[in-house]
KEKE-3310 file (N, C-alpha, C; in steps of 0.2 Angstrom, whole numbers, plus 5000, padded with zeros to 4 digits):
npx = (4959:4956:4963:4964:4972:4976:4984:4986:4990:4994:4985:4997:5010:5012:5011:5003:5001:4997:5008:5014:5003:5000:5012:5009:5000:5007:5016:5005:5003:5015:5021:5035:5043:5057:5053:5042:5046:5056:5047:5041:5050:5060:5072:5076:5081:5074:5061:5057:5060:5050:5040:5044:5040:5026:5021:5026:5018:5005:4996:4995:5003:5004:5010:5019:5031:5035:5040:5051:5050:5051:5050:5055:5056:5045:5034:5019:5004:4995:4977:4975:4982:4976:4967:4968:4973:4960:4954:4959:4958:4944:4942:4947:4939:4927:4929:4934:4921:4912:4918:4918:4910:4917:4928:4928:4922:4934:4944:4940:4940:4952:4967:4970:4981:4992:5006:5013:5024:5041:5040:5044)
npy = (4902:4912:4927:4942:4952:4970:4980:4998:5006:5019:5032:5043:5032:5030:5021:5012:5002:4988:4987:4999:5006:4997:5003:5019:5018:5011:5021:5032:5026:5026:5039:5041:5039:5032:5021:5016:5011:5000:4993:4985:4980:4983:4996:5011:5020:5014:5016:5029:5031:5026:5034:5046:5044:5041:5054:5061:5058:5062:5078:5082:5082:5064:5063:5072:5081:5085:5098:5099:5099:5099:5085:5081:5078:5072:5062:5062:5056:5068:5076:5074:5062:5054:5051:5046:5032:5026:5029:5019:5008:5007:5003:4991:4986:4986:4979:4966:4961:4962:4953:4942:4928:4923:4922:4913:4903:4900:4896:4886:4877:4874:4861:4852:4845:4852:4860:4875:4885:4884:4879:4863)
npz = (5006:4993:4988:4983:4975:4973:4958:4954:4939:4934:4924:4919:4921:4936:4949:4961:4973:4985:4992:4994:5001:5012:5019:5018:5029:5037:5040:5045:5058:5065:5064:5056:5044:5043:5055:5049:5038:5045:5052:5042:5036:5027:5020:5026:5013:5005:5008:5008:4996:4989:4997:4990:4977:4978:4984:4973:4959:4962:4961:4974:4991:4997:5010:5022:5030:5048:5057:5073:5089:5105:5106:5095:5077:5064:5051:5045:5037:5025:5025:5012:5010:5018:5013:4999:5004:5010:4998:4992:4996:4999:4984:4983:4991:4986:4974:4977:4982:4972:4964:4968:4964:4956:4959:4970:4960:4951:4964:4965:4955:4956:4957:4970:4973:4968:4968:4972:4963:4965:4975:4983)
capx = (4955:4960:4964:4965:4977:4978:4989:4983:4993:4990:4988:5004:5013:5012:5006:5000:4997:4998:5013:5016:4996:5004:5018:5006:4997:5012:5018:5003:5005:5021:5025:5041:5048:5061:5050:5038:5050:5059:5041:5042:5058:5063:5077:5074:5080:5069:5054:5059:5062:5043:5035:5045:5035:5018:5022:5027:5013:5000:4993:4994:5009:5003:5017:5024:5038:5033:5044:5054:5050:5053:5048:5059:5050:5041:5030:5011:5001:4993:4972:4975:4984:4973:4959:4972:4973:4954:4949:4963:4953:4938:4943:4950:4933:4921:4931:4933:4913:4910:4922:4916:4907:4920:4935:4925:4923:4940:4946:4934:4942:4960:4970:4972:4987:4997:5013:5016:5030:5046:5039:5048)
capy = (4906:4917:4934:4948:4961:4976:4987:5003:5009:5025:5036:5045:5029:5029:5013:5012:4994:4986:4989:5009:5007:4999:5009:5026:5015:5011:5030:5037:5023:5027:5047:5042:5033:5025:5015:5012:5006:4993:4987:4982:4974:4989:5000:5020:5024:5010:5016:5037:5031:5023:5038:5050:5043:5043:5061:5063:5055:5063:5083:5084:5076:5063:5062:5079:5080:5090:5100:5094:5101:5093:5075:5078:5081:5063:5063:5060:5059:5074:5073:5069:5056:5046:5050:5040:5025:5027:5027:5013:5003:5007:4999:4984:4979:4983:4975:4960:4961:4961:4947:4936:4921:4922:4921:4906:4898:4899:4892:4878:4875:4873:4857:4852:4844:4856:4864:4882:4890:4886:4873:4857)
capz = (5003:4989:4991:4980:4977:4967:4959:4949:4934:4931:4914:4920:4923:4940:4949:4967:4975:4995:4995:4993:5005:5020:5019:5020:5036:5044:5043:5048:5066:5068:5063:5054:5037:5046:5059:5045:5035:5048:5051:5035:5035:5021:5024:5026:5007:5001:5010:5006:4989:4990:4998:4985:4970:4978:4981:4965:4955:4962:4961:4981:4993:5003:5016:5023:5037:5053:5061:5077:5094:5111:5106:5088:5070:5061:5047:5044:5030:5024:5023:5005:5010:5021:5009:4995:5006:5011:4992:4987:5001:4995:4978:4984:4994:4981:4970:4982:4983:4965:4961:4975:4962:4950:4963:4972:4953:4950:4968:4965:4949:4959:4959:4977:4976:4965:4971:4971:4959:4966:4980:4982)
cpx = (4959:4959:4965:4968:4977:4982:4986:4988:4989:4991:4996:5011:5018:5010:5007:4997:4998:5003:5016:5007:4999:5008:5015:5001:5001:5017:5013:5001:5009:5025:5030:5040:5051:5057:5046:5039:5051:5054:5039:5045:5062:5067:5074:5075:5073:5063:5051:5058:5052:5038:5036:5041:5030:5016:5024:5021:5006:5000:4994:5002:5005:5006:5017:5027:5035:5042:5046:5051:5054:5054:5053:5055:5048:5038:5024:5012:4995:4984:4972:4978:4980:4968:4961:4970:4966:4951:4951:4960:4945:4937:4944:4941:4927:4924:4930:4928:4911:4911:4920:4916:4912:4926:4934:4924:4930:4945:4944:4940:4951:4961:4973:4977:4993:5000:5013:5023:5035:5045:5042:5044)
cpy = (4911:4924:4937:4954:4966:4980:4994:5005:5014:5028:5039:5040:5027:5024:5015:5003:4994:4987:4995:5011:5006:5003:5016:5023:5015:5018:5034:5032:5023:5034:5046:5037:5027:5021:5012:5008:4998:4987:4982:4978:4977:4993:5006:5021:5020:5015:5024:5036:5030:5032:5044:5048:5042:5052:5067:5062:5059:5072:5086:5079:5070:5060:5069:5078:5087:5089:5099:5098:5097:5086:5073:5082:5073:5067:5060:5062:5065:5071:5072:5062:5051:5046:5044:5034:5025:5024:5018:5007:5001:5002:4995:4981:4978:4979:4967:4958:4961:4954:4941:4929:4919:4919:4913:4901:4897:4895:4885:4874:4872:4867:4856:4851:4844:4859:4870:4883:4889:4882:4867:4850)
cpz = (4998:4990:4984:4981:4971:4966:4953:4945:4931:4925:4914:4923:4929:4944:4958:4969:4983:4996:5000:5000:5012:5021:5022:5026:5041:5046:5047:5057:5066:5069:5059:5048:5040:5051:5052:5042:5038:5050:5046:5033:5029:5023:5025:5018:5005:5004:5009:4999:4985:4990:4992:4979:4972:4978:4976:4960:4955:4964:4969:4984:4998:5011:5016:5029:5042:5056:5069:5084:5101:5111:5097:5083:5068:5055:5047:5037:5032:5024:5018:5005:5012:5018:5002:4999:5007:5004:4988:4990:4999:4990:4978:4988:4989:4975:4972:4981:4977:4962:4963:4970:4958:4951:4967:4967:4954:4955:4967:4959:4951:4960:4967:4979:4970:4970:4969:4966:4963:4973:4980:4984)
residu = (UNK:UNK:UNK:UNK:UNK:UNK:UNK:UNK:UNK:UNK:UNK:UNK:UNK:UNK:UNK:UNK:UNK:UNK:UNK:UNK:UNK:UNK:UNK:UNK:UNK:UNK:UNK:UNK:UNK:UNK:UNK:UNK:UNK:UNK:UNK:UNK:UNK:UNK:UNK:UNK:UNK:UNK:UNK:UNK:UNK:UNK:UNK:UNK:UNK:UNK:UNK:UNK:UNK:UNK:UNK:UNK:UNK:UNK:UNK:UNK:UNK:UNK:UNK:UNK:UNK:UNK:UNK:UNK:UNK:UNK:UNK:UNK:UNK:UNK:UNK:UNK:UNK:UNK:UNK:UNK:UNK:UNK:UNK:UNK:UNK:UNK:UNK:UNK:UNK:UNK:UNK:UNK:UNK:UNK:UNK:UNK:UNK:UNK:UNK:UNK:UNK:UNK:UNK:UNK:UNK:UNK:UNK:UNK:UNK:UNK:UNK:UNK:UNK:UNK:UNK:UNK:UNK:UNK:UNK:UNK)
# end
């Protein structure tokens, strides 16, 4: 089945896709960058360097670091954030759902026994 991915480029050339999404998914199950990260298979800068431009880009942060107590400090997303992922979800399904006959066309239209880029 074909899938659909998107990434938005914004007017402030800022860009947001599944990538920088799961990323604010796997922070908000996990509390922390670095676990979110290694679920990922990305380092900690890499994945700090990620959440720094989504928190950059936009008007609000959607990451913040809580303070440590007993159990340590972690990080969650802010309710700006999980309303970003929310809306970015949004976009992808009505998208999905819009496109459906035209994604279906197109699959139809697929040689079957083509090779992928870089398959042998």
């Amino acid at each position: 089945m074909t899938r659909l991915t998107l990434r938005l480029d914004f007017a402030n050339g800022s860009q947001i896709g599944p990538g920088k999404i799961r990323l604010l998914e796997a922070i908000a199950d996990t509390g922390s960058i670095a676990a979110a990260g290694r679920s990922m298979g990305m380092s900690y800068r890499r994945a700090w360097l990620l959440v720094d431009q989504i928190n950059r880009a936009f008007t609000q942060p959607a990451v913040t670091g809580q303070t440590g107590g007993s159990g340590g400090g972690g990080t969650a997303l802010t309710d700006w954030g999980r309303e970003l992922v929310a809306l970015y979800r949004q976009v992808e399904t009505e998208s999905r759902t819009a496109n459906t006959a035209s994604l279906a066309r197109m699959e139809a239209m697929l040689d079957p026994n083509a090779k992928a880029a870089g398959e042998a």
